[in-house]
ROLUM-667951 format. One line per field, with one value per residue: residue number from 1; residue in three letters; y, z, x of N, C-alpha, C in turn. Coordinates in pm, whole numbers, plus 50000, padded with zeros to 5 digits. Example, Ala and Ser with C-alpha at 12.3 -4.5 7.8 and 13.67 -1.06 7.14 Angstrom:
seq	(1:2) $
type	(ala:ser) $
n.y	(49431:49775) $
n.z	(50780:50708) $
n.x	(51319:51285) $
ca.y	(49550:49894) $
ca.z	(50780:50714) $
ca.x	(51230:51367) $
c.y	(49670:50003) $
c.z	(50780:50787) $
c.x	(51320:51290) $
//
This chain:
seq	(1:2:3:4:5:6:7:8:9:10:11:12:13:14:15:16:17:18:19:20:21:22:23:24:25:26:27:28:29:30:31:32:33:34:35:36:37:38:39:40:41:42:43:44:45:46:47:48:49:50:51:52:53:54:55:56:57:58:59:60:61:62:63:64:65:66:67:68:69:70:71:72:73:74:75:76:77:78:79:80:81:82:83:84:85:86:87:88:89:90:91:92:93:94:95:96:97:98:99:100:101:102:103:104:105:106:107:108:109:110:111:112:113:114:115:116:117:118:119:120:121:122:123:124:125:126:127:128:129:130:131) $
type	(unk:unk:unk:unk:unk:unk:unk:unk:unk:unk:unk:unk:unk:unk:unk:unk:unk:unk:unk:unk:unk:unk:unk:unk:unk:unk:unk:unk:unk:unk:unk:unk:unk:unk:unk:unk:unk:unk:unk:unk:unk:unk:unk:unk:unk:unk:unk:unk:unk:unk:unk:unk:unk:unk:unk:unk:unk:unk:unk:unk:unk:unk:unk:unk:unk:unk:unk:unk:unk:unk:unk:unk:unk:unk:unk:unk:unk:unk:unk:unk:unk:unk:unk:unk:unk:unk:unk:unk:unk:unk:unk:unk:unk:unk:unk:unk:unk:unk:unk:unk:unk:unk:unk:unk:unk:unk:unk:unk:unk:unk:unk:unk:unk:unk:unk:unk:unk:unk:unk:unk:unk:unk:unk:unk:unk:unk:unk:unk:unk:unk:unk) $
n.y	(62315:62241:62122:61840:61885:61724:61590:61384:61173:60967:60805:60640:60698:60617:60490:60712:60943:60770:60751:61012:61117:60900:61056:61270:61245:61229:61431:61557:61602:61719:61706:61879:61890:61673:61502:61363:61219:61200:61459:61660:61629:61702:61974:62078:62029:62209:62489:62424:62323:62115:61875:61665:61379:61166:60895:60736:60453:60355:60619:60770:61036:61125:60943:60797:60771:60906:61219:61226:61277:61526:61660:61657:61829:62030:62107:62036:61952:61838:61541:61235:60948:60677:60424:60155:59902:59781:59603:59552:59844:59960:60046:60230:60383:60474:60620:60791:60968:60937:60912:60654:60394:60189:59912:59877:59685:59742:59771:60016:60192:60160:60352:60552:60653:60622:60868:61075:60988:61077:61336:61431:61427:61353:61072:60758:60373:60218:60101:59817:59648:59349:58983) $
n.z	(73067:72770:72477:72296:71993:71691:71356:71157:70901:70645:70350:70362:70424:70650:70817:70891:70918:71190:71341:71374:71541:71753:71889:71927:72157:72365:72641:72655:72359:72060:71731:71453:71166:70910:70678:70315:70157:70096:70041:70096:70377:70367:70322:70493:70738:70735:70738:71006:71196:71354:71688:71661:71414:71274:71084:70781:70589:70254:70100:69817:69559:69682:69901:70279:70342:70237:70242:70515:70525:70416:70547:70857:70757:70700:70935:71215:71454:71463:71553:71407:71373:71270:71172:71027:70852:70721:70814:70722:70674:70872:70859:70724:70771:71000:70901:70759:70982:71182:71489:71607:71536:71456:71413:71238:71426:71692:72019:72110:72350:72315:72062:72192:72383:72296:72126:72327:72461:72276:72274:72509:72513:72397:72123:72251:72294:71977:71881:71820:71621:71512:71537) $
n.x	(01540:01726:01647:01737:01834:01715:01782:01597:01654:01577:01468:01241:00933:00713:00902:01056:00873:00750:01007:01038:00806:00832:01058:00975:00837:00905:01057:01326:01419:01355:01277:01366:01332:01286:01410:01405:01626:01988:02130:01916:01946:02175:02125:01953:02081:02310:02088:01993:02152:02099:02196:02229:02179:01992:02012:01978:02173:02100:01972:01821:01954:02154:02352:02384:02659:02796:02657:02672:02987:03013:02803:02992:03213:03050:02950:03181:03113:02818:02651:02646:02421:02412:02084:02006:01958:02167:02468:02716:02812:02983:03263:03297:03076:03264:03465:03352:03269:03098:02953:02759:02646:02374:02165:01865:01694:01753:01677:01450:01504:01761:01821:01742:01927:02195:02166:02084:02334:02541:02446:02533:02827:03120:03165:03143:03172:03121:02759:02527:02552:02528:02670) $
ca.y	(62225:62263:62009:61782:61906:61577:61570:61232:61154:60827:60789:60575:60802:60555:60514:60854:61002:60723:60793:61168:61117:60870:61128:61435:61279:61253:61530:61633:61603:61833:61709:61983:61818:61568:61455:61211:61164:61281:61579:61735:61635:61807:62091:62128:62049:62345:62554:62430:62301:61978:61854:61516:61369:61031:60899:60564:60471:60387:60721:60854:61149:61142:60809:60865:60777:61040:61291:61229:61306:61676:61742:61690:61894:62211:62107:61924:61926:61782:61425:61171:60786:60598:60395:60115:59766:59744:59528:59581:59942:60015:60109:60313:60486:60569:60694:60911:61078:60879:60857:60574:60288:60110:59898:59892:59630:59772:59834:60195:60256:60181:60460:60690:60642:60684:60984:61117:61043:61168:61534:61474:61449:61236:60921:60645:60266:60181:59959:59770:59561:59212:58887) $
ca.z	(72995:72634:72417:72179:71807:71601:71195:71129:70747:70587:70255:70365:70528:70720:70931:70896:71015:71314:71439:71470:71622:71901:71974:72002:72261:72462:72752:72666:72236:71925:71599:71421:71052:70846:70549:70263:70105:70177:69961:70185:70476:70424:70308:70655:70850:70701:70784:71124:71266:71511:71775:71609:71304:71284:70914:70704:70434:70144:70043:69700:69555:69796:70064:70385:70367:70145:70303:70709:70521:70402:70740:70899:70681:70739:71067:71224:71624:71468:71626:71340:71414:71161:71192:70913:70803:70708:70915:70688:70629:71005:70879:70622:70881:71111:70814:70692:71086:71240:71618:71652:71425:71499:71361:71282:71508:71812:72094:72104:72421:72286:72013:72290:72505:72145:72110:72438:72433:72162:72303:72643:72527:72275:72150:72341:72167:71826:71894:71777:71500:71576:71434) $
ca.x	(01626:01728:01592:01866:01731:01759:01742:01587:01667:01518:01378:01088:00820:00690:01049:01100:00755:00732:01070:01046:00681:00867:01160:00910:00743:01075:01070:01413:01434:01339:01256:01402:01328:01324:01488:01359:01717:02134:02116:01815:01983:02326:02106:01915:02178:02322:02049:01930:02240:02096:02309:02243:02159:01979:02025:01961:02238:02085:01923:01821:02008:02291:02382:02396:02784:02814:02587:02783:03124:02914:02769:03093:03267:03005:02925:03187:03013:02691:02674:02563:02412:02331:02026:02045:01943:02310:02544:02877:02905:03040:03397:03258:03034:03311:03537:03290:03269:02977:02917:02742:02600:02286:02054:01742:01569:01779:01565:01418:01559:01896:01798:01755:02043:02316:02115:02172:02466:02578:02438:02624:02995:03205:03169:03187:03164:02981:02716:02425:02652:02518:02709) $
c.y	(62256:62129:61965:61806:61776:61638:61470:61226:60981:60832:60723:60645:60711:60520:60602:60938:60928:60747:60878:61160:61000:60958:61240:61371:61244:61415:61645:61652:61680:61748:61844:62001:61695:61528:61328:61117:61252:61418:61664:61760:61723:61928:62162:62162:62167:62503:62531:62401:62205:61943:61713:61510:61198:60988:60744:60544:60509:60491:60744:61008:61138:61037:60876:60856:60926:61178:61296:61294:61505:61751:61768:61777:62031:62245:62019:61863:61877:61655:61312:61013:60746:60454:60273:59945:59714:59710:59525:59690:60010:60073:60237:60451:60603:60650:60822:61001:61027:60885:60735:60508:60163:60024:59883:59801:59674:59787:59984:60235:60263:60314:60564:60737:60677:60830:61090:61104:61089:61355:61539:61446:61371:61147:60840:60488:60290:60072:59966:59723:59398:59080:58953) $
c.z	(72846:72576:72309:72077:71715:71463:71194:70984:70710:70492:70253:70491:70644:70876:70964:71033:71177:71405:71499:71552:71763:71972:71973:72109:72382:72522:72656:72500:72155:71800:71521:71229:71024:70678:70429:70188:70153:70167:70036:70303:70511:70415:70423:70765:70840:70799:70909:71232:71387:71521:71718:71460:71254:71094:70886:70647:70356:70107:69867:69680:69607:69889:70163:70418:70388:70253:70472:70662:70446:70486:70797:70872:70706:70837:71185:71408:71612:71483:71455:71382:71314:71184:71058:70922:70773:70745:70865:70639:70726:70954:70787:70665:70940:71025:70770:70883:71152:71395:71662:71520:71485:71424:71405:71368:71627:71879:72046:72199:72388:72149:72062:72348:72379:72148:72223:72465:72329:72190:72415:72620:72391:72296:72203:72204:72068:71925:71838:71642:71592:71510:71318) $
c.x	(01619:01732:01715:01797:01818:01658:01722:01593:01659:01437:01258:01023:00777:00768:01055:01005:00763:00819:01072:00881:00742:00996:01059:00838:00858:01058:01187:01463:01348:01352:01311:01356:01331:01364:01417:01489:01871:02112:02045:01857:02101:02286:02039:01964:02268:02284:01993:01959:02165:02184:02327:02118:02147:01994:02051:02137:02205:01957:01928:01907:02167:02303:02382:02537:02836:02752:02647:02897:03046:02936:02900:03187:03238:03003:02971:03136:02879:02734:02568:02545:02318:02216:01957:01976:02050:02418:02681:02892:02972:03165:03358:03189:03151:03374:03486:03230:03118:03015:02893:02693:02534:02212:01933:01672:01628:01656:01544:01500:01753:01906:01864:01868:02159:02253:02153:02282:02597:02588:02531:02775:03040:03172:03163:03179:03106:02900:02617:02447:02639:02585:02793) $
//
């Protein structure tokens, strides 16, 4: 099986580090990098081309608005899901070429499952926009 290579990008290490330490221990996922702000991220995604591309908003340097409308641009088959504390930038997301749009207290397994699917085909709903 070929593993989904995910960019996790989040300016707080803490998020950052823990997430890619719960998708590497996923059977079928790849850490491929990680990012501390946009700028880093459009520059990896660049060079390392993941099938997905987990990413905050508010980033230093570069947003993550900003930084999705990039990626898409260099790379537009990389799958991005934004992973956010932020409950009103959903249109902003999709505009700028988002997949999915989660937040942060989602379950994990709902993580997983956007993630996967994200690698297994197009789109399907947004979710994890509560209220």
């Amino acid at each position: 099986m070929v593993p989904i290579t995910v960019l996790v990008a989040d300016d707080d290490p803490i998020i950052r580090e823990s997430l890619a330490a719960i998708l590497e221990g996923q059977v079928d996922m790849e850490v491929v990098g990680e990012a501390a702000d946009g700028q880093q991220a459009v520059e990896m995604v660049e060079r390392l081309r993941p099938v997905v591309v987990l990413t905050d908003i508010g980033m230093p340097r570069l947003d993550g608005i900003e930084a999705t409308r990039q990626i898409k641009q260099l790379i537009p088959e990389t799958a991005v899901i934004f992973l956010t504390v932020y409950s009103n930038h959903l249109m902003d997301a999709l505009t700028a070429g988002a997949s999915r749009y989660l937040l942060k207290d989602c379950p994990i397994d709902e993580l997983l499952s956007a993630i996967r699917g994200c690698a297994n085909g197009p789109p399907r709903a947004v979710r994890g926009v509560r209220g």
